[in-house]
N, C-alpha and C positions, 0 to 999 in steps of 0.2 A: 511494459507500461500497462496497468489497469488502467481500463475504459470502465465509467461505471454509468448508468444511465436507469434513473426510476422515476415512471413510469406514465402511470396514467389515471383518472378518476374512479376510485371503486368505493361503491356501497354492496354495504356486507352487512345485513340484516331479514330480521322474518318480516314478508312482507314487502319486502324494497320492490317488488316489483310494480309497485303503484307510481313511483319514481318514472316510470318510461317516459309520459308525456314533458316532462319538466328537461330529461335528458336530451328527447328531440329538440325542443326549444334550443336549450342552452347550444346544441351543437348547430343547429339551423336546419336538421329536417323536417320538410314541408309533406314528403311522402315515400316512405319509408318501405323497404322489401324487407316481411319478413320470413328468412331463411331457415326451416326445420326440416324436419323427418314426421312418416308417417308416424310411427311409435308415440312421438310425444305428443301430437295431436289427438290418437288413440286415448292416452290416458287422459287428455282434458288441459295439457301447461300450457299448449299452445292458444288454446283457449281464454285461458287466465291471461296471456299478455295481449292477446287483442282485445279482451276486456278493459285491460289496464289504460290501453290508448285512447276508448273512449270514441270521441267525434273525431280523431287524427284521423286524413285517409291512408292507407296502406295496402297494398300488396302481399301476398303470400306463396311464398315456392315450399312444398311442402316434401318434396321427391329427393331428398339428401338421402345416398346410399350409405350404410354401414363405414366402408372405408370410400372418401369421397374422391372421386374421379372428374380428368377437364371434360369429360361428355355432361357429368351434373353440373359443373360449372355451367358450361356452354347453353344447356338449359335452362337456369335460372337467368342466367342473364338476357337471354329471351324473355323472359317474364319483365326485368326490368326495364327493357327498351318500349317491349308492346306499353307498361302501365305509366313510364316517364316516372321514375323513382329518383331520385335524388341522393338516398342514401338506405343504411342494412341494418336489420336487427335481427342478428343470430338467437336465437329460439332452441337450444339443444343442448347434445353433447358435444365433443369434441370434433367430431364432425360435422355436422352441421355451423360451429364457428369458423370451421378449416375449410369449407366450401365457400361460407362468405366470402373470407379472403380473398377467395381464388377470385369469385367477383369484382371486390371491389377492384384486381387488379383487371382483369380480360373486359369489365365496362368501362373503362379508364382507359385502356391501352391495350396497341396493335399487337397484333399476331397470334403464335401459340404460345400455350400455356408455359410450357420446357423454357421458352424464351426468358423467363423470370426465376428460372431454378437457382439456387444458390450455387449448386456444384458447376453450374452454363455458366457463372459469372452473372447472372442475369440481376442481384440484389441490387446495384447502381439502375439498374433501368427500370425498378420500378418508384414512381417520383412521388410526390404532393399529391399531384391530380388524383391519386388513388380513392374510392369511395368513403365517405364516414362511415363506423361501424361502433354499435352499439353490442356490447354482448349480453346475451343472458343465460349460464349456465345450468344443464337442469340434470348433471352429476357433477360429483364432484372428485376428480382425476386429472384430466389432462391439462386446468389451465390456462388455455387457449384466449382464454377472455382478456389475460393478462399478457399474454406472450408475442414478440415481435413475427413470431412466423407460424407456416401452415404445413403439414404434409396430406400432398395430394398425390394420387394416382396418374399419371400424365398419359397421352393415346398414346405411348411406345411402351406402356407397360412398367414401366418403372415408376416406385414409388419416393417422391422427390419431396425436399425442402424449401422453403420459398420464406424467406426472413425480409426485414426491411422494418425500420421503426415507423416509415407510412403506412403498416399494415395495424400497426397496434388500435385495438379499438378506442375509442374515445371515451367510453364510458364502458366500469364493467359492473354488471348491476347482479349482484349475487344476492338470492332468496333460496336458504336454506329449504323453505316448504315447498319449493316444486322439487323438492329432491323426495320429498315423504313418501312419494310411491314406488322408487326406485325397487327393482326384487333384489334378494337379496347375492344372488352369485355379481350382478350386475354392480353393485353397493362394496362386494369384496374385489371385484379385476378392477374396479375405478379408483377405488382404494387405494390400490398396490399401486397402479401407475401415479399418483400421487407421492405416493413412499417411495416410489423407483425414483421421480424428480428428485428427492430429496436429497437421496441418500447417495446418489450418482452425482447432482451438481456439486456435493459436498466432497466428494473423493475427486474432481474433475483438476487440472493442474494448473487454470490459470488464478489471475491474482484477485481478489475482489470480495473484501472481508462483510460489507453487507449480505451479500450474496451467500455466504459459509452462514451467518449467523441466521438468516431468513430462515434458512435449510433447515440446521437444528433445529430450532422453535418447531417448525412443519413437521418433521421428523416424529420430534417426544410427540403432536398434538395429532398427526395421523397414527401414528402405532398403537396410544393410548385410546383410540375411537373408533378403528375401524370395525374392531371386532360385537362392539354393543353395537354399531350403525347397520352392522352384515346381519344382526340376530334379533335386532327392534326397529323397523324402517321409522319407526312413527317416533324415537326419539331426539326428541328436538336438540338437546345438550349435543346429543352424537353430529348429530348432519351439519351441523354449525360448525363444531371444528373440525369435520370432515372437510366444509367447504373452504374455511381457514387456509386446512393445512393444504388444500389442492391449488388454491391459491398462491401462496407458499412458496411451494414448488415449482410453479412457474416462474413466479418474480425474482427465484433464487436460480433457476435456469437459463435465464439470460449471460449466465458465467460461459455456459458450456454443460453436456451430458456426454457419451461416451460408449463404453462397449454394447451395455445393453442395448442403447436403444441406435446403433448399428446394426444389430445382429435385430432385435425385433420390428425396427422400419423393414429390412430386407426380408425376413421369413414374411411379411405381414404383405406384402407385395408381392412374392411369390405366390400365397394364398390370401387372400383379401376378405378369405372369411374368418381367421383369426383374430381375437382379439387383442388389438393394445397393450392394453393393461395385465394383462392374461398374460400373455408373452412376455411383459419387461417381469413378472413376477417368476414367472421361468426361469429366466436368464440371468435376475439377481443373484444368487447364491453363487453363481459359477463366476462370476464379475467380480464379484467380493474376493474370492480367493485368487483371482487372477492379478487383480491389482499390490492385493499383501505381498505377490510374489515380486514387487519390485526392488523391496527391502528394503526402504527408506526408510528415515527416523521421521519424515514430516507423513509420511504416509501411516507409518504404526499409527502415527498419533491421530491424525484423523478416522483408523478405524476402532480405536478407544473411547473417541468422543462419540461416533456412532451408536458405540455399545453401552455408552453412558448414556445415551438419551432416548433409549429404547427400555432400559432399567434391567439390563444384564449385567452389569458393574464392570467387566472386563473382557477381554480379547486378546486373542495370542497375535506373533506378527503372520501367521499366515490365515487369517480370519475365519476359522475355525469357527467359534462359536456365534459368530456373528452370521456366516453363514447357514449356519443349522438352524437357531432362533429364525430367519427367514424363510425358512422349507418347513420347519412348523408353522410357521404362520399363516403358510400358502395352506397346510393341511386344515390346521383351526375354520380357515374362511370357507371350504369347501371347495377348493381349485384345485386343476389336475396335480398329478404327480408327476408333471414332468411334459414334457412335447409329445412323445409318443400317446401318450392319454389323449392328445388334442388331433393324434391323427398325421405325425410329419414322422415321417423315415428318414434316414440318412440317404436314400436316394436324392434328396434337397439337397444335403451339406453344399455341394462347391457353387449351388447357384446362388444358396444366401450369403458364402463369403464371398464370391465376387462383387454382391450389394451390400455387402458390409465394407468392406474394403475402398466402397467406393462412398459411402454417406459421409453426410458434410459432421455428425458426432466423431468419426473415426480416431480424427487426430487429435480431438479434446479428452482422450481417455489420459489418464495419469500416467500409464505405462502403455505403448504401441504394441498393437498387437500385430502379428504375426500371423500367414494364413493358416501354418500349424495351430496357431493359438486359440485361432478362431473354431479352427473344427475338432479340437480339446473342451472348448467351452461349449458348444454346441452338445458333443457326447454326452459332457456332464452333467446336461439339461435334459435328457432324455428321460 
């Protein structure tokens, strides 16, 4: 049976971020946490949205780590209790949205974080009461603005998924110009994990043809922009359908994703100074050829439409060119050559398939992987 389910309020314009005050209103925030990172306060975005708000009172946790952790949660919500907030406006990247969440669940509700894991069972116990949440993206990658879930860091060290349509924000308020100062390797790994959504929820096996079709459009409008977006921060045409297509990819990820992003949730959790996006662009190409190896005619075929909306014309059934077009791409953008570039040995291998093996993407991959298969795709990521 497809389950289909879209979505939520988003403005998608230069500028939109003047929209805050009218979004608080509409939802009924009276006093507002908001959740960033030092970085984008550094550059001045976080500034721009406490401008935006004006006379609204609000709060600010500004202490979101790289990959987000229940100890940063656990501190913001501190911050929410001491100022009596009411509700969240995520201020950042993907992290910093993925820390909200954790919020609005741990201000909401008893106990530990793990307790709301997806893989715990825990997605039924997180309810309604969960906090509002406003988002405001300031790259454009992971989507989070749009996406039913988070992954956080949990105190056991494991990096866990946490879904629920109670988490969806309420409003996702996308302004291509806080993106304008994004650097550019930053502009290329955001990129690609946008392109990783795509191109993964579109190979993913369950049923859900909105979902395929969101993909492609994201797909052809990330592939065609990242590269002028990586080489010209300041053009506007680019960061717009940069933030499109990241969008995109989220709203087309509600299908399901798959081996990548098993294998780089778990390397990313083993080492939590890895990036994301960096990672799913590692591990694409070897994903690509793992899946053609299922030999399906409905699989050719989606890795045909892939290579048709990337403007390759064709692809063989073991995704040959499709995967190499990807490994140039990583090269064009300026991204390593592989894991070993980024510093991981094959001393890792059996810890990240144990956390591949066990992440809630695992078993939405089109073809099941195998712990051989895992640490085949891993080599060939090297």
């Amino acid at each position: 049976m497809a389950h289909i389910q879209y979505l939520t309020q988003i403005h998608l314009d230069h500028g939109a971020v003047r929209l805050l005050p009218d979004e608080c209103a509409r939802i009924g925030m009276r006093k507002p946490l908001l959740v960033s990172d030092a970085g984008v306060r550094a550059a001045g975005v976080l500034g721009q949205a406490q401008a935006a708000l004006g006379a609204l009172p609000h709060a600010v946790f500004d202490a979101t780590p790289s990959n987000p952790t229940e100890a940063g949660v656990r501190a913001a919500v501190a911050v929410w209790q001491r100022e009596g907030c009411d509700g969240l406006i995520a201020v950042g990247g993907g992290s910093s949205i993925d820390l909200a969440k954790g919020v609005a669940i741990l201000a909401t509700h008893p106990g530990a974080l793990k307790t709301y894991a997806t893989i715990e069972g825990g997605s039924p116990r997180i309810t309604e009461a969960a906090a509002p949440l406003i988002a405001v993206p300031t790259t454009a990658g992971t989507g989070s603005e749009v996406a039913r879930g988070a992954i956080l860091i949990v105190d056991d060290g494991r990096k866990l998924g946490f879904h629920s349509w109670h988490l969806m924000p309420r409003s996702a308020v996308l302004d291509p110009e806080l993106t304008l100062g994004l650097p550019p390797l930053l502009t290329a790994a955001t990129g690609m994990d946008a392109i990783a959504h795509c191109m993964e929820t579109f190979m993913a096996a369950a049923a859900n043809p909105p979902a395929d079709a969101i993909a492609l459009d994201g797909l052809a409008r990330g592939w065609a922009h990242v590269e002028r977006a990586t080489r010209n921060g300041s053009d506007r045409e680019a960061r717009w359908q940069m933030m499109s297509a990241s969008m995109q990819g989220a709203m087309a990820f509600q299908k399901g994703l798959g081996c990548v992003h098993s294998l780089s949730h778990s390397l990313g959790g083993v080492n939590p100074r890895l990036h994301h996006g960096t990672l799913n662009a590692m591990f694409l190409p070897a994903v690509v050829r793992f899946n053609a190896g299922a030999d399906s005619v409905q699989g050719a075929q989606r890795l045909q439409r892939m290579a048709q909306a990337i403007g390759i014309g064709s692809c063989d059934t073991k995704g040959t060119e499709l995967a190499e077009a990807l490994a140039a791409l990583n090269a064009r953008l300026g991204l390593p050559d592989g894991l070993a570039a980024m510093g991981v040995g094959a001393d890792l291998f059996e810890r990240v398939i144990d956390g591949a093996l066990a992440d809630h993407c695992h078993k939405m991959n089109p073809r099941l992987a195998s712990r051989e298969d895992y640490r085949e795709m891993l080599a060939a990521s090297m």
